[in-house]
FIDRENSE-179098 format. One record per residue (C-alpha): residue number from 1; x, y, z. Coordinates in steps of 0.5 Angstrom, whole numbers. Each point is the difference from the previous one (the first is absolute). Layout:
FIDRENSE-179098
i|c1|c2|c3
NUM|X|Y|Z
...
***
This chain:
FIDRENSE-179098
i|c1|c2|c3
1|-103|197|628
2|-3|6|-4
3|4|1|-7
4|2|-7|-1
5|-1|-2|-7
6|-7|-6|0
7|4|-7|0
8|-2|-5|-6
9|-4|-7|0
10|5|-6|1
11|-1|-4|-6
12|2|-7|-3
13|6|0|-6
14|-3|-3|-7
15|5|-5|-2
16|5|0|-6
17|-3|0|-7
18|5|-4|-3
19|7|-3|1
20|7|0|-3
21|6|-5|-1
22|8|1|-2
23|5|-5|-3
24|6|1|-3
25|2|-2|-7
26|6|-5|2
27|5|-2|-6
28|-3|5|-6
29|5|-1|-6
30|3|7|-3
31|-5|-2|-6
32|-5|0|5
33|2|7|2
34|0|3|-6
35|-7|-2|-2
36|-3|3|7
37|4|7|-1
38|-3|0|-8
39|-7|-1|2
40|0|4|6
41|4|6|-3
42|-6|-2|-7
43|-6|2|6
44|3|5|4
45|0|4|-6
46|-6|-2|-2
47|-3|1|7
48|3|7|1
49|-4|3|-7
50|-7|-3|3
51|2|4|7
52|2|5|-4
53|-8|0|-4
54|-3|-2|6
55|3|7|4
56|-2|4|-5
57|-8|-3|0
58|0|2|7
59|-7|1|2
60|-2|0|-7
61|1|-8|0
62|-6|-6|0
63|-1|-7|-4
64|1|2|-6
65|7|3|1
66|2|-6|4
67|-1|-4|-7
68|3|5|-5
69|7|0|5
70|-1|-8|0
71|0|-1|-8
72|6|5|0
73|3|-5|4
74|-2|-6|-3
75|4|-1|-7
76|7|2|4
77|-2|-5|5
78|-7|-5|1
79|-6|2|2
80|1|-4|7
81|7|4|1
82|-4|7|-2
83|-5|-1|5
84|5|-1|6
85|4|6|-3
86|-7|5|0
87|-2|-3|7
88|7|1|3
89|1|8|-3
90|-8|1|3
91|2|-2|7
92|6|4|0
93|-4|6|-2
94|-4|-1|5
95|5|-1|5
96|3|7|-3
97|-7|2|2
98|-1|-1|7
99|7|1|0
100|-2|8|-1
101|-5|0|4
102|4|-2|6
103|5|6|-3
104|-5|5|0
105|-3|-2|8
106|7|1|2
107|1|6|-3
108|-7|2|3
109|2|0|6
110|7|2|0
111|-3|7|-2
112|-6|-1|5
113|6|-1|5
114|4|6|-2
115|-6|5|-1
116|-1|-2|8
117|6|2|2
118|2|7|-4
119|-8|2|3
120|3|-1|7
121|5|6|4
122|8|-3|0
123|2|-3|5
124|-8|-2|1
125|0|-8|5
126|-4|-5|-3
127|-5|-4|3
128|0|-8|0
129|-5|-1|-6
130|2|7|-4
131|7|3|-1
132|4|7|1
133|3|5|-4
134|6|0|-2
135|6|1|5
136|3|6|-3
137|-1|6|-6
138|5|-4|-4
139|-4|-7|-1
140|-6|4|0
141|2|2|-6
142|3|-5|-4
143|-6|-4|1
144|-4|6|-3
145|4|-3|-7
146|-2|-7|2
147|-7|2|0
148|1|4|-7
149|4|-7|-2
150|-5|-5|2
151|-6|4|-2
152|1|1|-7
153|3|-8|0
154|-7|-2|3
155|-4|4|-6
156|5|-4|-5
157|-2|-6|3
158|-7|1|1
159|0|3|-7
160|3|-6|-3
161|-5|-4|4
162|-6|3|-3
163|3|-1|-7
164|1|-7|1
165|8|1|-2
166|5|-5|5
167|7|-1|0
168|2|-8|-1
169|7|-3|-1
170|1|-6|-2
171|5|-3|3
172|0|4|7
173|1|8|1
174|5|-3|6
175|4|-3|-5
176|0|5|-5
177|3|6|4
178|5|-4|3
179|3|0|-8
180|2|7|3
181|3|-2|7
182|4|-7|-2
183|5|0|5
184|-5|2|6
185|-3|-7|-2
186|7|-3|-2
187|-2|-2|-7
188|4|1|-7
189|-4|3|-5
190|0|-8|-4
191|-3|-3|6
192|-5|6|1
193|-2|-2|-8
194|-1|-7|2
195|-4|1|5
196|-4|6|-4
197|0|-6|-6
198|-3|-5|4
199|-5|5|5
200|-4|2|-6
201|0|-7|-4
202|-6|-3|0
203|-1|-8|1
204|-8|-1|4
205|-6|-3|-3
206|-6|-1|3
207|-3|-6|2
208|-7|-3|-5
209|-3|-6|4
210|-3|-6|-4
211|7|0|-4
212|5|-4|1
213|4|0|6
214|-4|7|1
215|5|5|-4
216|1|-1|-8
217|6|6|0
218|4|-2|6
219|-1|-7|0
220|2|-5|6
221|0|-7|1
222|-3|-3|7
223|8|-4|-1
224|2|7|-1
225|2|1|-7
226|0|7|-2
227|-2|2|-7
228|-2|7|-4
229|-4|3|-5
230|4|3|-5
231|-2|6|-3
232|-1|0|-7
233|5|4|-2
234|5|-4|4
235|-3|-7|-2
236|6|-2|-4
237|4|-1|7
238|-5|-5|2
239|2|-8|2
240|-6|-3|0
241|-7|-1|-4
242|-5|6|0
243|5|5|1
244|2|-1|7
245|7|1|4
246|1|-6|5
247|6|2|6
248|5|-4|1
249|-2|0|7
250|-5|-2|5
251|-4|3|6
252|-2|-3|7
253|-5|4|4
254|3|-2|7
255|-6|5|3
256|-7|-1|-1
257|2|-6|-5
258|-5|-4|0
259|-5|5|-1
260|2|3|-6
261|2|-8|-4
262|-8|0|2
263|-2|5|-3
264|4|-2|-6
265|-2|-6|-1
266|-7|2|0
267|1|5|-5
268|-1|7|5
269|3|6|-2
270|6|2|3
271|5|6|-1
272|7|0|-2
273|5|6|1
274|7|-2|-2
275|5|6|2
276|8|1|0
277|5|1|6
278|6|4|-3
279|2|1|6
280|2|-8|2
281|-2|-2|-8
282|-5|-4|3
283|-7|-2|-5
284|-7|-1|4
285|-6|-2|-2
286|-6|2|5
287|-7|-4|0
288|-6|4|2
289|-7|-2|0
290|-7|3|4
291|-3|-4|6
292|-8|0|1
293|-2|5|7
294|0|-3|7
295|-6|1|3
296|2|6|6
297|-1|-3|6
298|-6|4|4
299|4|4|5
300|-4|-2|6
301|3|-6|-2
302|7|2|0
303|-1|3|7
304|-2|-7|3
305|6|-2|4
306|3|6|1
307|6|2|-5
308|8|3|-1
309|0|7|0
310|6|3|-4
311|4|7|-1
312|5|0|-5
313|6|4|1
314|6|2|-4
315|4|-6|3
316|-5|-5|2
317|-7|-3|1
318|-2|1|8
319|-6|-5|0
320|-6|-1|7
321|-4|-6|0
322|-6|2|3
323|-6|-4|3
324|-8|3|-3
325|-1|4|6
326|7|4|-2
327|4|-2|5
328|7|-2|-2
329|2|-7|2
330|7|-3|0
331|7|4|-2
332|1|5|-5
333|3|-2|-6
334|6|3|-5
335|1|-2|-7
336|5|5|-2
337|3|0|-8
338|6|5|-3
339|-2|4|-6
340|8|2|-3
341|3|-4|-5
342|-3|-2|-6
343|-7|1|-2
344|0|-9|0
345|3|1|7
346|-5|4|2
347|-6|-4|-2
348|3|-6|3
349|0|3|7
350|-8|3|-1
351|-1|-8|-2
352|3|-3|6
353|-3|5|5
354|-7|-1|-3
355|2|-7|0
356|2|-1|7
357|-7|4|2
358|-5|-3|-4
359|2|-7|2
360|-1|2|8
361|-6|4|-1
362|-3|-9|-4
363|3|-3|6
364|-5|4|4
365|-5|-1|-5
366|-1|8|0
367|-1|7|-6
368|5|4|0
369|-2|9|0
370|5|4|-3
371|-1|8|-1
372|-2|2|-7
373|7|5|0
374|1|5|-7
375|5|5|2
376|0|3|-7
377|-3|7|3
378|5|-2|5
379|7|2|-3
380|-1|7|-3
381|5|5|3
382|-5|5|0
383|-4|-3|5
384|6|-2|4
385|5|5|-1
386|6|-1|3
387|0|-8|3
388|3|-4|-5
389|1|-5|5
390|-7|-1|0
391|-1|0|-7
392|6|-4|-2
393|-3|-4|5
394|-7|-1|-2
395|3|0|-7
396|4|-7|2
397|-7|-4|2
398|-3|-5|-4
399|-7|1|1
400|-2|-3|-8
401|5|-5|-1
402|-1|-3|8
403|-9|1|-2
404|2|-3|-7
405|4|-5|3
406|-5|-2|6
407|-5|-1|-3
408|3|-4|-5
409|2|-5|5
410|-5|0|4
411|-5|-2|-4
412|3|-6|-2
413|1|-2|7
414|-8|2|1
415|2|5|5
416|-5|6|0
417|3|8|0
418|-4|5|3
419|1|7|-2
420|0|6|6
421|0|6|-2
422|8|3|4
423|-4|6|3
424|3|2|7
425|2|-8|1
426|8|2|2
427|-1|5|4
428|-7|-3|3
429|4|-7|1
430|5|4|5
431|-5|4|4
432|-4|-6|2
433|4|-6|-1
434|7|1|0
435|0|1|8
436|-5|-5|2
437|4|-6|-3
438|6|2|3
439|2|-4|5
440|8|-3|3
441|0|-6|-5
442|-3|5|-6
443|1|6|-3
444|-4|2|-6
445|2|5|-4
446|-5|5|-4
447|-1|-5|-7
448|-2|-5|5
449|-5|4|3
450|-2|2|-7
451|-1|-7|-1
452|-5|-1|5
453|-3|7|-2
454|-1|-3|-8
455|-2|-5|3
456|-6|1|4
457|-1|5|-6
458|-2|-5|-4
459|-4|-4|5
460|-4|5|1
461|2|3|7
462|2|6|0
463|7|2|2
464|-1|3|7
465|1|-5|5
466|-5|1|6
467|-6|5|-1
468|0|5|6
469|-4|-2|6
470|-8|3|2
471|0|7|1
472|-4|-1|7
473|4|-6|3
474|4|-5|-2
475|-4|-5|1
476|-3|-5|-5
477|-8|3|0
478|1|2|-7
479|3|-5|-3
480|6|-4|-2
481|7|5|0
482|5|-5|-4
483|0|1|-7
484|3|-7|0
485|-7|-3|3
486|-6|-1|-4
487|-6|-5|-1
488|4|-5|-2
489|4|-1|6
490|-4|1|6
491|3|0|7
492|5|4|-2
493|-2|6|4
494|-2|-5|6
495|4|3|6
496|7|-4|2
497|-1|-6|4
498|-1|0|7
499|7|-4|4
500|-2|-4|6
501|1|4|7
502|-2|5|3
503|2|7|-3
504|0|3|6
505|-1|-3|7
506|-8|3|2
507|-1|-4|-7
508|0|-7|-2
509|0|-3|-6
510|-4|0|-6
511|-5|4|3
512|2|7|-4
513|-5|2|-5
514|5|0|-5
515|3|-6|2
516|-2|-3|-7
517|0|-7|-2
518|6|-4|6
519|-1|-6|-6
520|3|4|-5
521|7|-1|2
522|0|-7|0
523|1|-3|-6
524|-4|-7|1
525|-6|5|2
526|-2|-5|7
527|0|5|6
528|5|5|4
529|1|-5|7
530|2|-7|-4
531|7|4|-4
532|5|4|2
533|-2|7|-2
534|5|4|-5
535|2|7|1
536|-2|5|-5
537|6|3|-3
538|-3|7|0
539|-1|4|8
540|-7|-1|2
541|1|8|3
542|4|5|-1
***
């Protein structure tokens, strides 16, 4: 055990802040369309100068800038439309932010990685926590040109950090470069140009509790009537009194709808977003709004009953359920999902795994322990070298949609999510647990094993299925030898029941010292001589 790395708390996953809606905008007229490409390509221009002023503040900005850029954009605009504007470039700086120093991590560990490596003789064998040099002069000295090449871009990135200067785009890097590679993506340059277009317009407004139906920009009725606050230079589009634009269309919130016509009729805030699909020419409108904390459950509370251990894979969700004392009960359980195809395809398949998992573990009335997985100092060549195998396959993980979605769900249906830290849990699983739970009806494979690993993890338990035995003698002088066993559960370590009959034929019956209780065989307690006695499954001798 000595150089393993200290394994973390287990701990309860807080709930979601917050929750989100979708609806499409069905039967918009071409007028309709129009005035939603006006308005938003009229914002976006207005929100691309003020992420513009905002970058250019960097670390300089406070409050009263803040006003300074929204009073820029209050005559263009309104002052509500200026104020979701401003907070929108602020969040993407800040995103830009962290962004950097994920950036600025990764590099640093690309150049600790290689710096290791060069230091070392070629052709040097690696060790299980630390690697080798390089197998050949040749790659020895290609990457003494990486290092060079990653160093300066560490000390560009660190430089710009220090300044505060980010690098944002407003409609995605992604989509930007593809402009470069249009027939890998399939696309003509009118269909990059729309999707570009409708990437960086601009149709979100924050939502204002106490005004009606809790958004006076983007306004909906709780019998779905859609209506927007045109900005003053637009104002002569407007069809209705106040300088507004009511849609042809309707919305109905099939999911969460009750919930959200509450809030509007109560004049609470909600959020709207509308966007356009190019792809399916499609319109949608998203409703978000924010939810008050859940009270997390105590964690003692969440291992009362037991729990389901999971081990997420790159094709399925290998689940345990296991009893307080860490000792799996039942059968193992697969969900498994597909992840190719589109990204809908993909987030179909998570929701139906999660959904078949979550309603097993409420059947059982049990929590639901997960590892806290984040593979991102996992995927860099330079720690792994040649196995792109195993970095394509780490790489196809969904760890942040699958927690994101886990704990999405799981709250609704008041299911508790603990949290282990995935140290040692696979390989760990097998070593202990895998074998034992082998038997002719049943064989267990190495996620399953890790799923009881996980879960006796987050129980609480530790992973290794049986302490080693009293150095003097096997006996139970010193103490309980199952880790299994505890307080609670007396009688547990008590010696097997002894069987009616003589063991041999210069003993008779019952009078060993370690014959045990004879009544604990029967099931209605009376004594051994007035039922039939019941064999014991397991030898009495070897």
């Amino acid at each position: 055990m000595g150089g393993l790395r200290q394994v973390g708390a287990s701990l309860v996953v807080p709930g979601p802040c917050g929750v989100a809606v979708r609806d499409r905008l069905k039967g918009l007229s071409a007028e309709d369309e129009q005035v939603l490409r006006l308005v938003g390509d009229h914002l976006g221009t207005l929100a691309s100068r003020d992420l513009k002023a905002r970058c250019v503040a960097g670390l300089e900005h406070d409050p009263e800038l803040w006003a300074e850029r929204k009073r820029a954009l209050t005559p263009g605009s309104s002052s509500r439309w200026a104020g979701s504007i401003t907070k929108a470039s602020h969040d993407q700086w800040a995103l830009a932010r962290r962004g950097q120093l994920a950036h600025i991590q990764t590099l640093q560990a690309g150049v600790r990685t290689i710096a290791h490596r060069l230091s070392l003789p070629v052709g040097q064998a690696g060790s299980r926590r630390a690697p080798g040099g390089y197998r050949s002069k040749r790659e020895w000295f290609a990457k003494t040109r990486r290092l060079h090449m990653l160093t300066e871009r560490l000390d560009a990135a660190r430089a710009d950090w220090q300044a505060g200067r980010v690098g944002a785009v407003r409609g995605g890097k992604r989509l930007l470069n593809t402009r470069h590679h249009l027939r890998a993506a399939g696309l003509t340059e009118e269909q990059w140009r729309a999707r570009w277009r409708a990437g960086r317009r601009f149709l979100a407004a924050d939502g204002e509790s106490g005004k009606r139906f809790g958004n006076e920009t983007i306004r909906v009725t709780p019998d779905g009537e859609v209506s927007i606050k045109l900005p003053a230079s637009l104002a002569y589009l407007a069809n209705a009194p106040h300088g507004r634009y009511v849609l042809a269309s309707k919305v109905r919130f099939a999911h969460r709808g009750e919930q959200w016509a509450d809030r509007v009729t109560a004049n609470r805030a909600v959020a709207y977003r509308i966007h356009e699909d190019t792809g399916r020419g499609r319109w949608y409108l998203t409703a978000s709004w924010t939810i008050p904390p859940v009270k997390a459950v105590p964690l003692a509370a969440a291992r009362t009953r037991g729990l389901v251990g999971v081990d997420t894979n790159v094709d399925h969700l290998a689940a345990w359920r296991l009893d307080t004392h860490g000792n799996p009960v039942g059968e193992p359980r697969r969900f498994n999902y597909d992840l190719s195809g589109t990204a809908q395809h993909r987030d179909a398949q998570i929701r139906h795994a999660l959904i078949r998992l979550l309603h097993w573990a409420r059947r059982h009335g049990l929590s639901i322990a997960v590892e806290d997985l984040d593979f991102q100092a996992e995927k860099t060549r330079e720690k792994h070298g040649r196995r792109k195998t195993f970095r394509k396959l780490i790489s196809g993980m969904p760890t942040a949609r699958l927690r994101a979605r886990l704990v999405s769900m799981a709250a609704e249906l008041g299911i508790t999510i603990v949290a282990v830290d995935p140290a040692y849990t696979s390989r760990w699983g097998a070593q202990y647990w895998q074998k034992p739970l082998t038997s002719t009806h049943r064989k267990p494979t190495r996620h399953d094993a890790a799923a009881v690993a996980i879960g006796r993890r987050a129980l609480g338990h530790p992973v290794r299925r049986r302490t080693a035995p009293p150095p003097a003698h096997r006996s139970d002088e010193q103490g309980h030898r199952t880790v299994q066993a505890g307080s609670a559960a007396p009688g547990r370590e008590e010696p097997r029941p002894r069987v009616p009959g003589p063991r041999t034929r210069s003993v008779r019956a019952g009078r060993e010292a370690k014959a045990g209780n004879q009544d604990t065989q029967h099931r209605s307690g009376r004594p051994a001589e007035h039922e039939s006695w019941k064999q014991d499954l397991l030898p009495l001798s070897p």
